[in-house]
C-alpha positions in Angstrom: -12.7 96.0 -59.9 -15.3 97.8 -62.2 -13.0 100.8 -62.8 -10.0 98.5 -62.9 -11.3 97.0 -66.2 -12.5 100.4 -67.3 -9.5 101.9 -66.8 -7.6 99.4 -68.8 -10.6 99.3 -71.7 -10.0 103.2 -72.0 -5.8 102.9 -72.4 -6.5 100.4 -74.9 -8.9 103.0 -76.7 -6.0 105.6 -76.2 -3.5 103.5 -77.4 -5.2 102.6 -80.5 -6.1 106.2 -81.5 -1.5 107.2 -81.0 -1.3 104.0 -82.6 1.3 102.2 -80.5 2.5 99.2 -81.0 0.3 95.7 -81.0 3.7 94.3 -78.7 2.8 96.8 -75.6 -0.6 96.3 -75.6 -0.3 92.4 -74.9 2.4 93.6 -72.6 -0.3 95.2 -70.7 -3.1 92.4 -70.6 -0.9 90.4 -69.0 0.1 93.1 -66.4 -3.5 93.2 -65.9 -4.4 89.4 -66.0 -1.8 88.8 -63.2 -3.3 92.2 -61.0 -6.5 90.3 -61.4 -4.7 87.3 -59.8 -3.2 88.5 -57.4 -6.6 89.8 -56.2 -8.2 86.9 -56.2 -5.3 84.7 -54.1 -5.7 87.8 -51.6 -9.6 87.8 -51.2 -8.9 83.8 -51.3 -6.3 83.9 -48.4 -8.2 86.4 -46.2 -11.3 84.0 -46.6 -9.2 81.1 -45.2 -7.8 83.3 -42.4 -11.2 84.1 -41.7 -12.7 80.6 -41.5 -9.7 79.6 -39.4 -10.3 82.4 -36.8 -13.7 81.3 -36.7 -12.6 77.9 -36.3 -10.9 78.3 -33.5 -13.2 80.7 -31.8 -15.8 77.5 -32.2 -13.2 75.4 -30.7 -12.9 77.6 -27.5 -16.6 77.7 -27.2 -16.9 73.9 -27.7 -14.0 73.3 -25.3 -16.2 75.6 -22.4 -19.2 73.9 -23.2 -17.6 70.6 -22.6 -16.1 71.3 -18.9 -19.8 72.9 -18.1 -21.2 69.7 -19.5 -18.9 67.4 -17.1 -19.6 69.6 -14.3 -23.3 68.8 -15.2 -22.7 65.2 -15.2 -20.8 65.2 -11.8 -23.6 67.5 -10.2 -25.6 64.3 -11.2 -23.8 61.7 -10.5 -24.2 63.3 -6.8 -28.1 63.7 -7.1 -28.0 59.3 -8.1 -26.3 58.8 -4.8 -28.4 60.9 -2.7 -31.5 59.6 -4.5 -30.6 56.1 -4.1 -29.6 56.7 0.0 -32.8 58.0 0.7 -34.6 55.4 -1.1 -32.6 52.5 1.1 -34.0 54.7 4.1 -37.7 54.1 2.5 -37.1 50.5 2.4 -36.0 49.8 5.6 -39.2 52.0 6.9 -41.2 49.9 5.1 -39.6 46.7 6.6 -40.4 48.0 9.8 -43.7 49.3 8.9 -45.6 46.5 7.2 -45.5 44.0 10.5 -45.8 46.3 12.6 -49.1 47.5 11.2 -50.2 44.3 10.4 -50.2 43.3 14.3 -52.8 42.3 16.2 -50.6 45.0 19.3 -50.2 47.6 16.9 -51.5 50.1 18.8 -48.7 49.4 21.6 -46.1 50.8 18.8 -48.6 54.2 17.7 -45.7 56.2 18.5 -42.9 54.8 16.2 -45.7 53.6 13.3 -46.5 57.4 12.8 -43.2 58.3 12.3 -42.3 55.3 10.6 -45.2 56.0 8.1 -44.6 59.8 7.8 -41.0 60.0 7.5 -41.6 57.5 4.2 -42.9 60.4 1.8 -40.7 62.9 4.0 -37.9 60.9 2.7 -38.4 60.6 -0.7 -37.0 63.3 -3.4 -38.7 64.0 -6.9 -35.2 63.2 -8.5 -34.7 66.4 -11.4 -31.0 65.7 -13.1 -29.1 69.0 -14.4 -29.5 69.6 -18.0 -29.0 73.3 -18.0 -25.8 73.6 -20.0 -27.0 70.7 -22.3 -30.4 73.0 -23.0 -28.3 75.9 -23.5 -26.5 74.7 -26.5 -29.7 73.0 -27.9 -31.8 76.3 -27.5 -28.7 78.0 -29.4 -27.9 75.7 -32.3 -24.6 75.4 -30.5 -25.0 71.7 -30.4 -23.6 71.7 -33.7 -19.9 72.9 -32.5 -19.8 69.1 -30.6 -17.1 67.5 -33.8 -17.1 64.2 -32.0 -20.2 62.1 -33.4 -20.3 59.6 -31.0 -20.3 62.1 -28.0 -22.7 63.8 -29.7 -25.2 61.0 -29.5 -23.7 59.8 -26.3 -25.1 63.2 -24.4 -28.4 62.9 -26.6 -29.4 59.6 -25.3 -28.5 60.4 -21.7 -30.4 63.8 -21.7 -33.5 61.9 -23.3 -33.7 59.3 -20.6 -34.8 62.0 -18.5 -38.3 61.8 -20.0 -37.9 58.4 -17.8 -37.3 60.0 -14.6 -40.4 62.6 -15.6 -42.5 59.5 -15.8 -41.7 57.9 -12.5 -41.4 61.3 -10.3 -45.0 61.6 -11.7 -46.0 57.9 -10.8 -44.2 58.5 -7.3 -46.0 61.4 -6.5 -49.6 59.7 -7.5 -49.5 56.9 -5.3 -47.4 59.0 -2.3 -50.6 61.2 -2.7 -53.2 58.1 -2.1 -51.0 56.6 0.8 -50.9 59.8 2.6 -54.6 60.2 2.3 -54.6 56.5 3.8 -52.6 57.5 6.0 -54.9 60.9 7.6 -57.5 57.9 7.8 -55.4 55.2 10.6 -53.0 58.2 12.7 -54.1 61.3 14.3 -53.1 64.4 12.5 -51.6 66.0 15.4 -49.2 63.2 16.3 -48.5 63.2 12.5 -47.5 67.1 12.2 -45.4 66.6 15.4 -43.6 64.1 13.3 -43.3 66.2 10.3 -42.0 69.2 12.2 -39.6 67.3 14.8 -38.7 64.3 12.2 -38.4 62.2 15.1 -40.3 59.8 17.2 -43.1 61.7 19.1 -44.7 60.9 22.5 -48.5 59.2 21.1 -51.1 58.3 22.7 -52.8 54.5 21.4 -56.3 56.5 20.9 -54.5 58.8 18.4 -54.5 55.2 15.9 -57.7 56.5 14.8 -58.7 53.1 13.1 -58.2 49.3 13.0 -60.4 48.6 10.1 -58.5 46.1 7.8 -59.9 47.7 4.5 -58.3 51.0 5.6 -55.2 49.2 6.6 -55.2 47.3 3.4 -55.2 50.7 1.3 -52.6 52.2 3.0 -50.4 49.4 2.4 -51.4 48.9 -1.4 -50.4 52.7 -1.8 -47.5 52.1 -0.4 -46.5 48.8 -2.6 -47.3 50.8 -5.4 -45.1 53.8 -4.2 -41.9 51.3 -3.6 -42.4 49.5 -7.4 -41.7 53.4 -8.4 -38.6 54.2 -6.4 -37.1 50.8 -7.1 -37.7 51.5 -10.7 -36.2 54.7 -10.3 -33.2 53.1 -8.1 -32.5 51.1 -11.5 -33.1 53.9 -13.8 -30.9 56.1 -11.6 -28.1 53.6 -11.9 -28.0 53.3 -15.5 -28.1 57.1 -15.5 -25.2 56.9 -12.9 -23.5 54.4 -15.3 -23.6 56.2 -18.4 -22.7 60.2 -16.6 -19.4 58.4 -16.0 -18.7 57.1 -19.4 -19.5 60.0 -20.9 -17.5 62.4 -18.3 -14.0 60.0 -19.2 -15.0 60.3 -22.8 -15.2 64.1 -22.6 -12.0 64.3 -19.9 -10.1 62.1 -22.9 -10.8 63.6 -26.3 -10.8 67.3 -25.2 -7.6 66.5 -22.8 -9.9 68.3 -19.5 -7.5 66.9 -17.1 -4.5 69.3 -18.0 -6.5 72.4 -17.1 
């Protein structure tokens, strides 16, 4: 462009000196005035083209981060179920345990009240829903290429609620932790490995009910009060989650058209 303008101050120069007329030399601007604007439509045009390729580069991207993201959600939607199925098995053991080993014959049913008690924590799952492809775009600023604002915050306030399930795995774990201890303190920890290796009911002896003593009793059951307030919490929290997942996923399905693929 620099030796554009040059070149047209220097014919100017050389057209004054042979002193041709004023008429050419306007002539001349405007030749140049319209090369200068045809330049800038052309730099113009391939800077549209260019935001339009990228455009729809973004749109690709978004479009593959949206079926990973659904697949996410349905990969959770499975882990609520099988969460939610193992807890019913919890409560039903706990049904059967709490009379049982409140008995005065308790030690007439040592056999089925270990693996009653044991297969409780062997039951329950630390429940860990998929946020990988979610991360992935946060980690990468990619987050951005999501143009539908309520999705958007949709998927944020889903993928926060984890924090939720952080806080009741750890609360499950704590008082699974103290029951189990309770629990070393009333079975025999040979008819208690049997159960953890077999998961079934084990031949037991009533000497291997290593304790009667209501205190110990008592703390075995508080632990495992305690442990059940966290997994219903977590049945209710899992439901919302469960709730929500599919809203999103017809959302997603909807705007971006995912069902035509």
């Amino acid at each position: 462009m620099i030796k554009f303008f040059r070149h047209i101050r220097q014919t100017l120069i050389e057209q004054g000196k042979m002193g041709k007329p004023a008429g050419r030399t306007g002539r001349y601007f405007k030749y140049a005035i319209g090369e200068i604007v045809l330049v800038v439509i052309g730099i113009l045009i391939a800077l549209q083209i260019n935001n339009w390729n990228e455009r729809q580069n973004d749109l690709k991207v978004e479009r593959i981060h949206m079926k990973n993201l659904v697949e996410d959600l349905k990969e959770d939607i499975k882990l609520y179920h099988e969460y939610r199925h193992r807890n019913g098995k919890i409560y039903g053991l706990i049904d059967s345990i709490v009379p049982n080993i409140k008995s005065e014959h308790r030690k007439e049913h040592v056999a089925k009240l270990a693996y009653w008690t044991r297969l409780v924590t062997l039951e329950w799952m630390v429940l860990e829903p998929v946020n990988r492809t979610y991360e992935e775009m946060k980690s990468s600023g990619q987050l951005r290429l999501i143009h539908d604002t309520d999705i958007s915050k949709q998927l944020s306030k889903y993928y926060n609620s984890f924090s939720k399930f952080e806080i009741l795995n750890n609360a499950g774990l704590s008082w699974a932790e103290q029951y189990v201890e309770s629990l070393g303190k009333i079975f025999d920890a040979e008819v208690l490995m049997k159960v953890m290796l077999k998961q079934q009911i084990v031949i037991a002896q009533p000497n291997q009910m290593l304790t009667e003593d209501p205190v110990t009793i008592n703390q075995l059951l508080n632990a495992l009060n305690f442990f059940q307030g966290a997994i219903i919490r977590g049945d209710k929290q899992s439901l919302e989650n469960e709730q929500n997942a599919l809203k999103i996923i017809d959302q997603i399905e909807t705007t971006y058209r995912l069902s035509r693929d």
